[in-house]
VOMARVEX-801285 format. One record per atom (N, C-alpha, C, O, CB): residue in one letter; z, x, y. Coordinates in steps of 0.1 Angstrom, whole numbers, plus 5000, padded with zeros to 4 digits. Glycine has a CB too. Layout:
N
AZXY ...
This chain:
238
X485850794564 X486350674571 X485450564568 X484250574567 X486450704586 X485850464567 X485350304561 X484650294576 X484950294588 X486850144555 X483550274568 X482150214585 X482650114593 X482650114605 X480450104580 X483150034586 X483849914600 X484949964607 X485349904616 X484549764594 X485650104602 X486950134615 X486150204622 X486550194633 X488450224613 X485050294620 X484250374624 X483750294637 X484150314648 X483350414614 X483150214634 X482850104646 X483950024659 X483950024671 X482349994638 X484449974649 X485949974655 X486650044661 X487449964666 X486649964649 X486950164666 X486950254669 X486450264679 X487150274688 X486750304663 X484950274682 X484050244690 X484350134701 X484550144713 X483050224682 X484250024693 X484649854702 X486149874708 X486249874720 X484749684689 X487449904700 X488449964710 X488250064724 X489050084733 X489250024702 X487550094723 X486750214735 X486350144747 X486550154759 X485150294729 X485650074739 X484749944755 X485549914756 X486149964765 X483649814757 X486349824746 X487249694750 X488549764764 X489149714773 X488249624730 X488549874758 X489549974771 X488949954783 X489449914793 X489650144771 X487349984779 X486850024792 X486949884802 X487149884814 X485450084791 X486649774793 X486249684799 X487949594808 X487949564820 X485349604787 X488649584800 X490049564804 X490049664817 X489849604828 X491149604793 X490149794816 X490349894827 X489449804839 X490049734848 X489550094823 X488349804839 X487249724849 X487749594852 X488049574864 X485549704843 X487949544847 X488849374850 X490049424860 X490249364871 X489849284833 X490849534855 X492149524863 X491649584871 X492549544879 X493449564859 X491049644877 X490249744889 X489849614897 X489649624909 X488549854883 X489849534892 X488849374900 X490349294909 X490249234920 X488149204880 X491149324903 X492649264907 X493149384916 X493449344928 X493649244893 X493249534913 X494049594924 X493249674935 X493749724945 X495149674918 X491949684932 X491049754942 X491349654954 X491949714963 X489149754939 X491149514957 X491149444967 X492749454972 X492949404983 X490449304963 X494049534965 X495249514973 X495349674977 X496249724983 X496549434964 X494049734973 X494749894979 X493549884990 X493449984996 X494650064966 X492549774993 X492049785003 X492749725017 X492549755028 X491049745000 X493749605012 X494449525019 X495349625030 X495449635042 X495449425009 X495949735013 X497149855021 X496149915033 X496649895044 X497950015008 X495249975032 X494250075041 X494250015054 X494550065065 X492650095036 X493749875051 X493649785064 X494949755073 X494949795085 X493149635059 X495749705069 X496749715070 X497449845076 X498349845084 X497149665061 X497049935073 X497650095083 X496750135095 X497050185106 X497450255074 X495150055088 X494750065100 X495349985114 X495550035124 X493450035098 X495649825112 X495649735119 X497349785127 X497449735139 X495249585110 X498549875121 X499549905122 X499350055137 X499850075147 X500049915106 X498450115129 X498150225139 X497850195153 X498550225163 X497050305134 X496750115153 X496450075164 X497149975172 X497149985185 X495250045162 X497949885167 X498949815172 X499749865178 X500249785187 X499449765165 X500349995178 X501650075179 X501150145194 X501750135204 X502050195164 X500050215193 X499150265203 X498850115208 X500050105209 X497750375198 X498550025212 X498249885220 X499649875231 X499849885243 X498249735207 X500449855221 X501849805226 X502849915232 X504049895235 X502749745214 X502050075233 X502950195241 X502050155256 X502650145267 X502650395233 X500550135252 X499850105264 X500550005271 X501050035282 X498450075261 X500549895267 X500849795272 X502249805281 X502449765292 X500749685262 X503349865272 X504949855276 X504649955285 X505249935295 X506249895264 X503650065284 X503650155301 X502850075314 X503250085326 X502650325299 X501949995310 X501649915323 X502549845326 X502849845338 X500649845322 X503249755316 X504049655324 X505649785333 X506249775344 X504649495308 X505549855326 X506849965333 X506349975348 X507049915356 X506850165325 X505350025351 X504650065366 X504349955371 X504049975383 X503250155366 X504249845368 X504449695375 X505949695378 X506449705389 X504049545364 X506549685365 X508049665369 X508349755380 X508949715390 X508949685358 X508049915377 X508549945387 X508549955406 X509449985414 X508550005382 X507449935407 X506649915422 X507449785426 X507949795437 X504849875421 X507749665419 X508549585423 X509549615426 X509949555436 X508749505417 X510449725419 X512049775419 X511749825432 X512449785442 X512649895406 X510849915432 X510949965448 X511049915460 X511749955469 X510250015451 X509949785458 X509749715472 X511349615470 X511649555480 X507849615473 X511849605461 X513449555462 X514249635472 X514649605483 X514349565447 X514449795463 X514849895465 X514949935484 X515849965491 X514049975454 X513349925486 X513249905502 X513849805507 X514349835518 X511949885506 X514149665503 X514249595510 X515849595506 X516149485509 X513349485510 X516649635502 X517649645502 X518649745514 X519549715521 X517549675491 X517849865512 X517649965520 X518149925533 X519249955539 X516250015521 X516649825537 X516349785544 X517549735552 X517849785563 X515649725539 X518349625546 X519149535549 X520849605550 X521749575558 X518849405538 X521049695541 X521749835547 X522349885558 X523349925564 X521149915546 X521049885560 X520949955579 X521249875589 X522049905598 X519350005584 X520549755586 X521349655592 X522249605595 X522549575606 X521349595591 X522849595584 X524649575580 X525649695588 X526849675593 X525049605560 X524849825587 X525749945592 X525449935604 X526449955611 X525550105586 X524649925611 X524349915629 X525449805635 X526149815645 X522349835634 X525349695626 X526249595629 X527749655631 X528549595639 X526249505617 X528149755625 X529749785625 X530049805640 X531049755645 X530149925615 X529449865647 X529449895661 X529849745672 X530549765682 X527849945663 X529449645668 X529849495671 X530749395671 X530949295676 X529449435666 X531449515659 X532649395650 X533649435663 X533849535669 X533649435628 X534349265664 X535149275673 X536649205666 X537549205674 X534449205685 X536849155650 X537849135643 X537749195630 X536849225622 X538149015643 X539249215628 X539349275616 X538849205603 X538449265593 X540749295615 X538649035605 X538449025597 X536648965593 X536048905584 X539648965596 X536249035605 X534649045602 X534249175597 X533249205590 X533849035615 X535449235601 X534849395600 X535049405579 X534249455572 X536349555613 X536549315573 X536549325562 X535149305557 X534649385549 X537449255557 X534349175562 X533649105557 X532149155555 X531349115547 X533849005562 X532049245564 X530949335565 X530849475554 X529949505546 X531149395579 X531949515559 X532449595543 X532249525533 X531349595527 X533849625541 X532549455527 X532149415513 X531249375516 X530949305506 X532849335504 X530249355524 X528649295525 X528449435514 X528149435502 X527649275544 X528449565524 X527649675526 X528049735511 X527349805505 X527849775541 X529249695507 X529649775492 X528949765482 X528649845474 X530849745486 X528749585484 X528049515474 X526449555476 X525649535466 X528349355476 X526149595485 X524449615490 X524249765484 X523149795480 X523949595511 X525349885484 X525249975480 X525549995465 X525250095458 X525750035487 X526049895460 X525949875442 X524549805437 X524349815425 X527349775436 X524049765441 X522649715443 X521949785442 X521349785431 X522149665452 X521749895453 X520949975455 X521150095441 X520250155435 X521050015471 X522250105439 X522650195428 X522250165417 X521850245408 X523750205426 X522250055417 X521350015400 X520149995402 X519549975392 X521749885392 X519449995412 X517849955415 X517750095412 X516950105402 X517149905432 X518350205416 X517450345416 X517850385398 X517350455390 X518250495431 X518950305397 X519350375379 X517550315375 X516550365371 X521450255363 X517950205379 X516350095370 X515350205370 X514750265360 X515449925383 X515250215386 X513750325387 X513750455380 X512750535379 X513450395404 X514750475374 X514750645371 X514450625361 X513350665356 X515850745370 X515750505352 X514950505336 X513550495335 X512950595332 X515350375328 X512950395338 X511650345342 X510950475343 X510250495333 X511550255355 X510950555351 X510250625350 X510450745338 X509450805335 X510050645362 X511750805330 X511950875325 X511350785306 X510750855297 X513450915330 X511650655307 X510850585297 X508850605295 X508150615286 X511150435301 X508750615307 X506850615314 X506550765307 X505750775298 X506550625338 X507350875313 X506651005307 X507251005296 X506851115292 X506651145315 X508250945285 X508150945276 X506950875264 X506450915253 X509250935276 X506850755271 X505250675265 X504350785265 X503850815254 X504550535276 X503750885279 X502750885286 X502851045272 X501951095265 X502750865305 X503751085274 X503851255263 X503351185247 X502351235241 X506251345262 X504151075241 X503251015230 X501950925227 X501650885215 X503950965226 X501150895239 X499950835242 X499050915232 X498750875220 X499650835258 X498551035238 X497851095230 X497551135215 X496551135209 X497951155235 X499351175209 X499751145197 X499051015188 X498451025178 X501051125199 X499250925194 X499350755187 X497950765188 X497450735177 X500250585197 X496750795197 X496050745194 X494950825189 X493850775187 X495850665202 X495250965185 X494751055177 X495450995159 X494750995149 X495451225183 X496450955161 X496550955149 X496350795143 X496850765132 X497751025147 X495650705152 X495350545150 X493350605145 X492650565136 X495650395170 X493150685153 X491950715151 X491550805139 X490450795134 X491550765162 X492450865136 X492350965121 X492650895110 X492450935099 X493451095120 X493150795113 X493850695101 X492350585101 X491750555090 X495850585108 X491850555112 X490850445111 X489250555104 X488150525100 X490650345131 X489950655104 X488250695098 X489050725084 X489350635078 X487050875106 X489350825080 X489850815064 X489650695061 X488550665057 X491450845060 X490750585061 X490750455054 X489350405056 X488750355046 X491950345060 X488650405068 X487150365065 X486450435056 X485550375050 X486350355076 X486750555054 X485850665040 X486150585030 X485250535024 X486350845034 X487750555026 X488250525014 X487350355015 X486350325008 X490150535013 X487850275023 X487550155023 X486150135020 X485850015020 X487850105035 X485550185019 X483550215019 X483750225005 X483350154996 X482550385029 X484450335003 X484650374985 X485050284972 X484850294960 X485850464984 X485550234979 X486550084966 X485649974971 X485549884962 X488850024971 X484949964983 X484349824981 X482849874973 X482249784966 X484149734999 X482250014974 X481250014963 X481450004950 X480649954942 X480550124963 X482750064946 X483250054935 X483449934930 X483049904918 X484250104936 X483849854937 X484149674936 X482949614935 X482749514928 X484949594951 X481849684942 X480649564941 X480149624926 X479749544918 X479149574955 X480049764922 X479449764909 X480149744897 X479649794887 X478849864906 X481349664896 X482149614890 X481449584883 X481149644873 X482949554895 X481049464886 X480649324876 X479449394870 X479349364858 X480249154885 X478449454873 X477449504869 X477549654855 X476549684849 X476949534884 X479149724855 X479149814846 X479949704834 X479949724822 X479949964853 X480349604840 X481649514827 X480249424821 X480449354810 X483549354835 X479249424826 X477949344821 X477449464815 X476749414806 X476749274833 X477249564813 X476749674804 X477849694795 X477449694783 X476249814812 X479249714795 X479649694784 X480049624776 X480549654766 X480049734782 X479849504781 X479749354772 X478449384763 X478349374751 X479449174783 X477449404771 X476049454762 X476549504748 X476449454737 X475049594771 X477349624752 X477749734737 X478249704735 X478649814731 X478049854734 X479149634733 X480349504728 X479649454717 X479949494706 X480649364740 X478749374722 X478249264713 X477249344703 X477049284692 X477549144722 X476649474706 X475749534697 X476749614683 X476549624671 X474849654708 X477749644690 X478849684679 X479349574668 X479449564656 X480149734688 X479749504678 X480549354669 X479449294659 X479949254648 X480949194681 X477749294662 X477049234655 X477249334638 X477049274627 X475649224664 X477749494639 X477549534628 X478649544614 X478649574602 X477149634631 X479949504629 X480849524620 X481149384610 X480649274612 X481949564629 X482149394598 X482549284585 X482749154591 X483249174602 X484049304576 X482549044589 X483448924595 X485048964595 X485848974605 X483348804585 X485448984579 X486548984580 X487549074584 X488749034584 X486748944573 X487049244590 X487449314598 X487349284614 X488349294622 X486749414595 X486249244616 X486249174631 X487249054633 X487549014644 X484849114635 X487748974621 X488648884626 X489848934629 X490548894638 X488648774619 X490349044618 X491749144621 X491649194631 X492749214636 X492049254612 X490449224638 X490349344648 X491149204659 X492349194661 X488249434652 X490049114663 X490549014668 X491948944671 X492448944682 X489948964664 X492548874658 X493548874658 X494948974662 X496048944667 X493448834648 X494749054660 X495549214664 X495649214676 X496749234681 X494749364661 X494649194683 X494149264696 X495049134703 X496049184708 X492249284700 X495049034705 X495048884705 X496848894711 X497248874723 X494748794685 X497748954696 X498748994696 X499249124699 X500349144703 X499048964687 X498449214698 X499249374704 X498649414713 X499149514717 X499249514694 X497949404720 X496849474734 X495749524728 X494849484720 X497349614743 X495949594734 X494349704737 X494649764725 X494049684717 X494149844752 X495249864716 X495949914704 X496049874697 X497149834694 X496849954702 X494749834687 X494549784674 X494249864664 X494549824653 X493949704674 X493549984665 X492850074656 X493850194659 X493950244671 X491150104659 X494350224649 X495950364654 X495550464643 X495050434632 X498350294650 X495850584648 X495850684634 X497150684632 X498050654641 X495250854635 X497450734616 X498350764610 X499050914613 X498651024612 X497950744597 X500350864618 X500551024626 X501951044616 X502950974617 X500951024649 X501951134609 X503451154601 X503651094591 X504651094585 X504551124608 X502551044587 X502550954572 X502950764576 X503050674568 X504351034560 X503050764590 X503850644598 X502750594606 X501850674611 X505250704609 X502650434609 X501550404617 X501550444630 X502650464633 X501450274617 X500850474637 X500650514651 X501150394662 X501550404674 X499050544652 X501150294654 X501450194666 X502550104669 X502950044680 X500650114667 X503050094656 X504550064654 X505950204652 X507150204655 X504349974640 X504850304645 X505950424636 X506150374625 X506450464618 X507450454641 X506150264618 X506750194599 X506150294593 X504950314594 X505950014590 X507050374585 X506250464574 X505550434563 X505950334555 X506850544569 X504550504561 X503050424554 X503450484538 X503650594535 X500750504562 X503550344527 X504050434512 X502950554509 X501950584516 X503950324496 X503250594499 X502850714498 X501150644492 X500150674499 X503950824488 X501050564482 X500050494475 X499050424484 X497850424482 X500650394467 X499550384492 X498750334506 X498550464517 X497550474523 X499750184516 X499250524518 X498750664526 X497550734520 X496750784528 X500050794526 X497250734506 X496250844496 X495150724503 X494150744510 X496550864473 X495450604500 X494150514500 X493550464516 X492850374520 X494450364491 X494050544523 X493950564539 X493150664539 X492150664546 X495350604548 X493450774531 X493150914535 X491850904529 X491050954537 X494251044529 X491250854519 X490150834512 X489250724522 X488050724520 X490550784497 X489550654528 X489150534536 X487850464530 X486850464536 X488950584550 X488250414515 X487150364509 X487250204518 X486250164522 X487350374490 X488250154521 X488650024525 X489150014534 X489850114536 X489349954519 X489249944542 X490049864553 X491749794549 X492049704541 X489049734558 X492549884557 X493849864554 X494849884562 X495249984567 X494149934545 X495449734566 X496449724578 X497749804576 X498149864566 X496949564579 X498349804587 X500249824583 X500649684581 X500349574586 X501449884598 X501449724570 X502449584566 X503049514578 X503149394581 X503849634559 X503649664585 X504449584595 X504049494608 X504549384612 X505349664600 X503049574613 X502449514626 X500749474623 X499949444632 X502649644639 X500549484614 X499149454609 X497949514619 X497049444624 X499049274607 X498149634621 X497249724630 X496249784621 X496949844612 X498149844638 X494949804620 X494249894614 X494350014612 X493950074622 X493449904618 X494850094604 X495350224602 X494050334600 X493050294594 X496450234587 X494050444606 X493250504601 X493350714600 X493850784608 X492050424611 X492950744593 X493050864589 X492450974596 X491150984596 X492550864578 X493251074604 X492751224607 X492951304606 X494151334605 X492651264615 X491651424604 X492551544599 X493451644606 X493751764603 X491651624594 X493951584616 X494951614626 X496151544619 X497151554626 X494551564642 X496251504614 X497651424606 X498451524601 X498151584591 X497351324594 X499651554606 X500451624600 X501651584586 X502551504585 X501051674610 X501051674578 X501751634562 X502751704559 X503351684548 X500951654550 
């Protein structure tokens, strides 16, 4: 193999690595965002069961002391029947007491839900906040994990800029400018083996005269088609 793909070769390696480390720089900080975010969801959910059961046992102590005073005013109305001395007081009392007993009917529906809502909160309390608390330590392991990862970021893409530039110093000008230009236009996949007699990075099948002078790798020699560095292994099937 020709010394400059040999190297080349090499510099596609970092240049991966280093790309890989850049985009690590972009999505580490949104898979820390997701963690945070489950945390801040967990605990929210357990907040607002707490909360909707206190305000329930407020609400409901009020329903009662209604509920009493409804009661209350009931009894009153029915002692009264004993009094009525026309028919058409006596109607009027009646629909007092009908209306005071549909009242009271929905005060006690109120209270039951209310309380059949309460021990349904009070049976998932424990749930929510076992599992706000199991969620807040994992994601804090992970979260600890990606932000060390994140801080030695810049410090591993500074060591392989180092071997970057120690490689680039050995390779041709005018291989390093193909390498360059390539890269520029195709990605990361500039240096391809020849797999099937066909470039690796396009597939264009390589002539047979330019395949021998691959296989010898006295020179440096693109594909026609995509102008990728071709290079020769003895894994190539013929």
């Amino acid at each position: 193999m020709h010394p400059d793909l040999e190297l080349l070769l090499q510099l596609q390696s970092v240049d991966y690595e280093i790309d890989e480390l850049e985009r690590s720089k972009e999505y580490m900080p949104d898979m820390m965002d997701t963690l945070r975010e489950e945390m801040a969801k967990s605990e929210t959910t357990h907040r607002e069961a707490v909360e909707e059961l206190t305000h329930l046992k407020t609400r409901e102590k009020v329903a009662e002391l209604e509920l009493a005073s409804l009661q209350e005013d009931l009894k009153r109305y029915q002692s009264q029947m004993m009094a009525i001395k026309t028919n058409k007081e006596y109607d009027a009392l009646v629909s007092e007491i009908d209306t005071l007993k549909g009242r009271i009917s929905e005060k006690e529906n109120e209270i039951l839900q209310s309380a059949e809502r309460q021990e349904e909160i009070q049976n998932s309390l424990e749930g929510l906040q076992s599992n706000a608390s199991l969620i807040k330590e994992n994601n804090g392991i992970q979260l600890g994990s990606l932000q060390q990862r994140l801080d030695s970021v810049g410090d591993k893409v500074a060591e392989r800029d180092h071997e970057r530039q120690r490689i680039v110093t050995q390779v041709s000008r005018p291989s390093m400018s193909i390498y360059d230009r390539v890269r520029r236009g195709k990605g990361a996949q500039v240096v391809v083996y020849v797999k099937k007699r066909a470039c690796g990075g396009c597939f264009k099948a390589v002539p047979p005269q330019r395949y021998q002078e691959i296989r010898r790798g006295s020179r440096v020699i693109t594909c026609d088609n995509c102008g990728r560095l071709l290079v020769y292994t003895l894994k190539e099937s013929e």
